[in-house]
Residue frames relative to the residue before (quaternion, step in Angstrom):
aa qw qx qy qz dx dy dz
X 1.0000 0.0000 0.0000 0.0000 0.00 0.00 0.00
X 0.5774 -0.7110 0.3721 0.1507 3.23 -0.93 1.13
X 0.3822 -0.6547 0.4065 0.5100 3.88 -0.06 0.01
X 0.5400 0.5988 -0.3381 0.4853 3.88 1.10 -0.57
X 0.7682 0.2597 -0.3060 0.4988 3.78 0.42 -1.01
X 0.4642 0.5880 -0.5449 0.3766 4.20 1.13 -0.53
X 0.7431 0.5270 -0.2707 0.3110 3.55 0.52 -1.52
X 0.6183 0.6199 -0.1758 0.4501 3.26 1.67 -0.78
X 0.6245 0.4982 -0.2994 0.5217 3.02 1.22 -0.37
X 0.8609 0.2122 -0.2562 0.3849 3.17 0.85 -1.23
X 0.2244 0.6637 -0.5802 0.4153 3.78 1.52 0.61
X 0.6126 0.5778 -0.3098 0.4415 3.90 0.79 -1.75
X 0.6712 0.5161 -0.3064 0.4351 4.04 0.26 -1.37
X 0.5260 0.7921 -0.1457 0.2732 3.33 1.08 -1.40
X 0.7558 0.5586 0.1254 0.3179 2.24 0.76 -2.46
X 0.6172 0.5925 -0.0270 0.5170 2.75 1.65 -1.74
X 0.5420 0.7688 -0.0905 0.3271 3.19 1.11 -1.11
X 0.6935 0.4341 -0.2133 0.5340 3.22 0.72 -1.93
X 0.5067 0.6738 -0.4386 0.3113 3.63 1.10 -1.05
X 0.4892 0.5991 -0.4844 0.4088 4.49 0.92 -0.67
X 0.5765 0.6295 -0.2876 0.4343 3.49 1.06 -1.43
X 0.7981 0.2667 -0.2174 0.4946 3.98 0.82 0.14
X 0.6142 0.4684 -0.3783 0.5103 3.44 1.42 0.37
X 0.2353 -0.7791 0.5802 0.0315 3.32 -0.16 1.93
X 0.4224 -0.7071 0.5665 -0.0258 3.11 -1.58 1.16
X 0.3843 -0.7618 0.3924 0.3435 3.72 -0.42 0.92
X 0.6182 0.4079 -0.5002 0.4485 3.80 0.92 0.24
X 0.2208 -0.8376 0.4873 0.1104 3.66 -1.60 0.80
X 0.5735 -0.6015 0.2898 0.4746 3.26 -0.83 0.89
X 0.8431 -0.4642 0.1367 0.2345 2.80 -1.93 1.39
X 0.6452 0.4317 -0.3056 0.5513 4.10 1.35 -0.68
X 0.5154 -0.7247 0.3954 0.2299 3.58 1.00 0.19
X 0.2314 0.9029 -0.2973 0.2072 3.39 1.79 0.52
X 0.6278 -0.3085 0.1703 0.6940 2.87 1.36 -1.36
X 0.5963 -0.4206 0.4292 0.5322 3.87 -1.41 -0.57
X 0.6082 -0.5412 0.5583 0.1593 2.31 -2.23 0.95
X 0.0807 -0.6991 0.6574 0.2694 3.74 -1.03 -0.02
X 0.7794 -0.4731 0.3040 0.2762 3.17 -2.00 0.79
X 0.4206 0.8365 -0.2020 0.2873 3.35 1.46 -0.06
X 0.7587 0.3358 0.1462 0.5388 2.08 1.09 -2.30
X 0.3030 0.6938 -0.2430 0.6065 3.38 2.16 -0.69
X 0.8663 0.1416 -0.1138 0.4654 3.99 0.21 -0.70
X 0.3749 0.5002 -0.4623 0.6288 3.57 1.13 0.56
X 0.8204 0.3972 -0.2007 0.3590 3.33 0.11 -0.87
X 0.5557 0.3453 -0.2688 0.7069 3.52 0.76 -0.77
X 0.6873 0.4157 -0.4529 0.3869 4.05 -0.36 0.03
X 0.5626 0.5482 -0.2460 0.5678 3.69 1.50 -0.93
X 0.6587 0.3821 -0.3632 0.5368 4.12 0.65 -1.09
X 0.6075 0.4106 -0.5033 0.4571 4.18 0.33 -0.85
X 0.7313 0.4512 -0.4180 0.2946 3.95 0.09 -1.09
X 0.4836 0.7245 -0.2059 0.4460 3.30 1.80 -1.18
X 0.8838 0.1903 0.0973 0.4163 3.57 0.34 -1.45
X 0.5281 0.6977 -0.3896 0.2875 3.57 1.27 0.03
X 0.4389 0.6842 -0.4630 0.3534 3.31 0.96 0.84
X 0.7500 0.2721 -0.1795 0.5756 3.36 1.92 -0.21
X 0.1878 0.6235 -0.6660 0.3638 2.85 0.84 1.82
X 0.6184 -0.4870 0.4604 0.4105 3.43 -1.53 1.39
X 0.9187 -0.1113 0.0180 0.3786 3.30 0.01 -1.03
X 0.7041 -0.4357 0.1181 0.5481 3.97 -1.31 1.14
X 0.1716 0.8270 -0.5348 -0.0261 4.01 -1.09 0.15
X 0.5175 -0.5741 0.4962 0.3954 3.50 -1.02 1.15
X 0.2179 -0.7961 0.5255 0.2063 2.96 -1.61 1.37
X 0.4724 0.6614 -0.4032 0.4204 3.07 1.57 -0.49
X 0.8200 0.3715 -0.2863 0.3279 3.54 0.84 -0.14
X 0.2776 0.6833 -0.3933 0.5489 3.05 1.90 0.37
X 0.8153 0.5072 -0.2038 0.1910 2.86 0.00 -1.38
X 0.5588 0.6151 -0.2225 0.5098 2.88 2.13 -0.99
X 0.5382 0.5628 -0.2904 0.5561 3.46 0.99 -0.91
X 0.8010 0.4288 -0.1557 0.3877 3.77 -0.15 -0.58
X 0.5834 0.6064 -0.1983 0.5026 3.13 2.04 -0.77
X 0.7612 0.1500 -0.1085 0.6215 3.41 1.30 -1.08
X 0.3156 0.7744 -0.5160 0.1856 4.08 1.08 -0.18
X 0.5513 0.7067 -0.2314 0.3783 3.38 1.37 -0.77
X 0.5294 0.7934 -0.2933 0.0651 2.86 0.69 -2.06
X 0.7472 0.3610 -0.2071 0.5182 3.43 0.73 -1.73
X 0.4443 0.5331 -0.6441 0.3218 4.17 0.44 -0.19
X 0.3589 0.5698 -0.6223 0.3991 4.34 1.08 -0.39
X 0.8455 0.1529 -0.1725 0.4817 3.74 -0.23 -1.24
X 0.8200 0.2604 -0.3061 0.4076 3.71 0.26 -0.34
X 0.6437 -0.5570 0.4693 0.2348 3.80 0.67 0.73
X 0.4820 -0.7768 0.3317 0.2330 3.23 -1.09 0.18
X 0.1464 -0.8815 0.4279 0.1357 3.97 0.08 0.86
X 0.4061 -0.6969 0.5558 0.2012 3.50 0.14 1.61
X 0.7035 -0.5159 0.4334 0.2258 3.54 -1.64 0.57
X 0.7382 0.2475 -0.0780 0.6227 3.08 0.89 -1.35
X 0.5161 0.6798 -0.4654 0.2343 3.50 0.21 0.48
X 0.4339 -0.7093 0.4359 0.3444 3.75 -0.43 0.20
X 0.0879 0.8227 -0.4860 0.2815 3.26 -0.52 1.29
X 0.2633 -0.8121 0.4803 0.2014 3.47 -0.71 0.27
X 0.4339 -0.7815 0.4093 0.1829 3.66 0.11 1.76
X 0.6323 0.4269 -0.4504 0.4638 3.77 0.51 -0.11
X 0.6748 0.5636 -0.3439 0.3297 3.64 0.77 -1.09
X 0.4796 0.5975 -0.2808 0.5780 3.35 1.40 -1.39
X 0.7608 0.3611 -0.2845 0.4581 3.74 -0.29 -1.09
X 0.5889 0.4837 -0.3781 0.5256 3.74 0.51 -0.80
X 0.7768 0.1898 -0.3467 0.4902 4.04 -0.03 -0.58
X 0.6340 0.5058 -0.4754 0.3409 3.57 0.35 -0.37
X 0.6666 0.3871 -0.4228 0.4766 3.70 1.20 -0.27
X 0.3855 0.7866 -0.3276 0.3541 3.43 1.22 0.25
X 0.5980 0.6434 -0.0501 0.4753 2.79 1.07 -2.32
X 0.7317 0.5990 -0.1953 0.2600 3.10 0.58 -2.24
X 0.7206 0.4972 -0.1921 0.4434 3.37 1.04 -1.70
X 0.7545 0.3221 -0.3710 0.4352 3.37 1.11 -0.51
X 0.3337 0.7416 -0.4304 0.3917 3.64 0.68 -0.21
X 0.8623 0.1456 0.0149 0.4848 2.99 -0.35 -1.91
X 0.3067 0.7795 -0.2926 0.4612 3.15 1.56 0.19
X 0.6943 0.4793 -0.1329 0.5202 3.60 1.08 -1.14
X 0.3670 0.8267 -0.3193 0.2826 3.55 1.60 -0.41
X 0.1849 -0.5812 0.6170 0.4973 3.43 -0.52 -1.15
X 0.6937 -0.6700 0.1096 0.2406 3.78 -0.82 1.36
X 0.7175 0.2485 -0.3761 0.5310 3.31 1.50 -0.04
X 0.3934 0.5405 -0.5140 0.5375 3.85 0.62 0.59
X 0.7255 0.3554 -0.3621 0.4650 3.78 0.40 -0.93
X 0.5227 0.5469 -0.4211 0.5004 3.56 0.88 -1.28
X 0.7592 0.1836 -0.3943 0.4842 4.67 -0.12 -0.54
X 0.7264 0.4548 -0.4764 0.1961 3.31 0.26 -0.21
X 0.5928 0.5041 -0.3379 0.5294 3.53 1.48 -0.05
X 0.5584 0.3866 -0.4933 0.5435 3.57 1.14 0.11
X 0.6007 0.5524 -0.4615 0.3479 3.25 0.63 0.17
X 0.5066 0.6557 -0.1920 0.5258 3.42 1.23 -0.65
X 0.8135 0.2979 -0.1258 0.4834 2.79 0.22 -1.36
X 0.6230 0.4000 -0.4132 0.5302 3.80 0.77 0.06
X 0.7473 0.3713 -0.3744 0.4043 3.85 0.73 -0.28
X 0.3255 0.7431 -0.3116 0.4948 3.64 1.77 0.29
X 0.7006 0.4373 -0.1156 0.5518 3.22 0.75 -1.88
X 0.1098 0.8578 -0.4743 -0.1649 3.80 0.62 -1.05
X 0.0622 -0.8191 0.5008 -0.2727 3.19 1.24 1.91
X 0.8587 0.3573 -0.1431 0.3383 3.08 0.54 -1.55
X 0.4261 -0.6323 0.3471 0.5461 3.85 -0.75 0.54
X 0.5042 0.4142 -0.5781 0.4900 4.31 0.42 -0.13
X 0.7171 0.4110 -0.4316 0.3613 3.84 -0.17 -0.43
X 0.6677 0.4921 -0.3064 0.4670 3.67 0.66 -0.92
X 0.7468 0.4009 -0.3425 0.4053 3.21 0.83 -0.51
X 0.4828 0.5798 -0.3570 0.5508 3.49 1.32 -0.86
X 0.7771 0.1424 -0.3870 0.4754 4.09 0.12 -0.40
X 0.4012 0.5500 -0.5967 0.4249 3.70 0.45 0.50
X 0.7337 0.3968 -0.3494 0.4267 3.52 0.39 -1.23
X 0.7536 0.4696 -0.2752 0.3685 3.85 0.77 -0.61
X 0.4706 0.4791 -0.3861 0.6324 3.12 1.63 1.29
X 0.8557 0.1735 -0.3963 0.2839 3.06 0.19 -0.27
X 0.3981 0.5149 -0.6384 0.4109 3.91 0.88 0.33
X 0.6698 0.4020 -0.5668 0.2619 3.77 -0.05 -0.26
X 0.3536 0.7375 -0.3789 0.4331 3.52 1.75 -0.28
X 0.7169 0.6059 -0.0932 0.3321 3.05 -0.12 -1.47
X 0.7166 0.5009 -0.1193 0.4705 2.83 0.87 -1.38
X 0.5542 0.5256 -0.2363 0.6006 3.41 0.79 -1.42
X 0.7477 0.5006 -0.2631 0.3481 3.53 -0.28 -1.12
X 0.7163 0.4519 -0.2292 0.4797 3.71 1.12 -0.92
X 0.7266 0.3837 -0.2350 0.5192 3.41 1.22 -1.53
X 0.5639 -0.5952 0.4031 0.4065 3.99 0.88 0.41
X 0.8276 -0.4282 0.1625 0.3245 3.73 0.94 0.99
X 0.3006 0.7825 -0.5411 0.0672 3.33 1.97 -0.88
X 0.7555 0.3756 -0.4006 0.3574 4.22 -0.12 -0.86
X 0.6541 0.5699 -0.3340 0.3685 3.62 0.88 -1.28
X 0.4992 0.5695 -0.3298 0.5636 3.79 1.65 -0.87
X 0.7914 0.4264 -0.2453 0.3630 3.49 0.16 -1.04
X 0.7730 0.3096 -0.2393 0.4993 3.26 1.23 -0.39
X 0.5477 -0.5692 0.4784 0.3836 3.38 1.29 0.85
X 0.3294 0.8496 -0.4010 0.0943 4.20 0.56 0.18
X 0.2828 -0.8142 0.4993 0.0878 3.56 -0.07 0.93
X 0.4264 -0.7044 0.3769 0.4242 3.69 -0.80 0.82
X 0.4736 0.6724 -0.4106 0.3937 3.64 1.38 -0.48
X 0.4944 0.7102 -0.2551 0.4313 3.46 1.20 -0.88
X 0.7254 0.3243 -0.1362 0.5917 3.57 0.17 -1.91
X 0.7034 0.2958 -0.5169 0.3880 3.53 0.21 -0.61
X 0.6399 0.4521 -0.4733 0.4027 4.23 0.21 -0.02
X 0.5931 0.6618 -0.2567 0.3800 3.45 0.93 -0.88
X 0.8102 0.0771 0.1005 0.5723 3.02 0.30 -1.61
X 0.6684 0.4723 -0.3793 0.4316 4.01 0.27 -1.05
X 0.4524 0.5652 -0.5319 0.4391 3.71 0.68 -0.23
X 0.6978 0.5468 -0.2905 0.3601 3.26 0.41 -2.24
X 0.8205 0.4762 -0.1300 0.2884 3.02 0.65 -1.69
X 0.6596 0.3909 -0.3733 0.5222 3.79 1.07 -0.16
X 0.6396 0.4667 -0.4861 0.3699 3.81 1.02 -0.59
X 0.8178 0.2718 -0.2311 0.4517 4.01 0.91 0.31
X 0.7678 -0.2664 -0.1667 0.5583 3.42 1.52 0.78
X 0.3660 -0.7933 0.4843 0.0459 3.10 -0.19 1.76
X 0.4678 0.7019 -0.3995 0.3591 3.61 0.99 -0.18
X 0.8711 0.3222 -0.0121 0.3705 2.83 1.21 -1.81
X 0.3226 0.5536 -0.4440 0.6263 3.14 2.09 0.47
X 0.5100 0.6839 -0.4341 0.2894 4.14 0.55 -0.55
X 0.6819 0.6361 -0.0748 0.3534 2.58 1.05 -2.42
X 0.7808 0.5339 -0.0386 0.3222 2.73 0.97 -2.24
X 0.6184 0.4243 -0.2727 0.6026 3.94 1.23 -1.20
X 0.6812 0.2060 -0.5754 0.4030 3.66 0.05 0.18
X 0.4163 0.6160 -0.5007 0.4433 3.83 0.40 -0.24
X 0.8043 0.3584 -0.2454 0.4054 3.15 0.38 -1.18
X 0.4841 0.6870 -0.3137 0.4419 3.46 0.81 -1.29
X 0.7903 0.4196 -0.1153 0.4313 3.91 0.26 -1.82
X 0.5146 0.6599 -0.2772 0.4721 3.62 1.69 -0.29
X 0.6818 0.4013 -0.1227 0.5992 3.27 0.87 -1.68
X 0.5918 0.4437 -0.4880 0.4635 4.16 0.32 -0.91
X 0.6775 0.4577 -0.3297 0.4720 4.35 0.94 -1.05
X 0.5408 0.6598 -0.3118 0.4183 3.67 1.11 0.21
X 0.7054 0.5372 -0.2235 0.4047 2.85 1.18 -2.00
């Protein structure tokens, strides 16, 4: 491969890329202005891991987090975005996103695409401690969020705190239980102002 057609390829991936920047997401940014897109959804959750990885359970490459979280998105380009609490069917969702996946990283040049879908595909699995911790962090900014803008998604989705804690507090203590601490009273004192 040529240095002209590599660059082409990955100018093309790029290209493809910017395209997250229009797949709106059902959590909004923290003043409740409007929705977030998956874009902005992975800027952000890459900024909380660099921010907070001192309370990963256990030691983990951030530079490789960070990657994970950078492109974990990617496929919502072809498969949209599937809120947490939404009804949905988890095989379908998983069936196009490995769809999505091959072409995406597909567009690469073949050994750049070949890590960047093992990247994926290890923060998917969340085997590894950079992966477990990377989907811990990509729970809780939708937290956060919810919590600042007075709940706008958890309202919309009729959400129950029993809910977030299966949903997300699972995710969120099996890769830093600190910040599920922090987080379930926040949450906990939200819903009691509800009741």
């Amino acid at each position: 491969m040529t240095n002209q057609s590599r660059i082409s390829a990955q100018i093309a991936f790029l290209t493809e890329a910017d395209k997250l920047k229009s797949v709106l997401r059902a959590t909004t940014l923290c003043d409740a202005s409007r929705r977030e897109n998956s874009g902005e959804h992975s800027w952000h959750i890459a900024l909380y891991a660099m921010t907070l990885a001192e309370y990963a359970i256990k030691p983990v490459d951030i530079n490789r987090v960070i990657k994970m979280l950078l492109i974990h998105d990617l496929v919502e380009i072809d498969a949209g975005d599937t809120p947490i609490h939404g009804d949905y069917d988890p095989a379908e969702i998983a069936a196009i996103e490995e769809r999505a996946a091959d072409r995406i990283f597909g567009l690469l040049p073949a050994e750049q695409g070949k890590e960047f879908r093992a990247l994926w595909d290890e923060f998917e699995a969340a085997e590894s401690d950079d992966a477990v911790f990377a989907k811990s962090v990509d729970r809780v900014q939708p937290v956060i969020s919810n919590l600042e803008s007075g709940g706008v998604s958890w309202v919309d989705y009729n959400v129950t705190v029993e809910e977030i804690e299966s949903r997300v507090g699972v995710k969120v203590k099996r890769g830093a239980p600190a910040i599920w601490e922090f987080l379930k009273a926040q949450i906990d004192g939200w819903f009691e102002k509800r009741a």
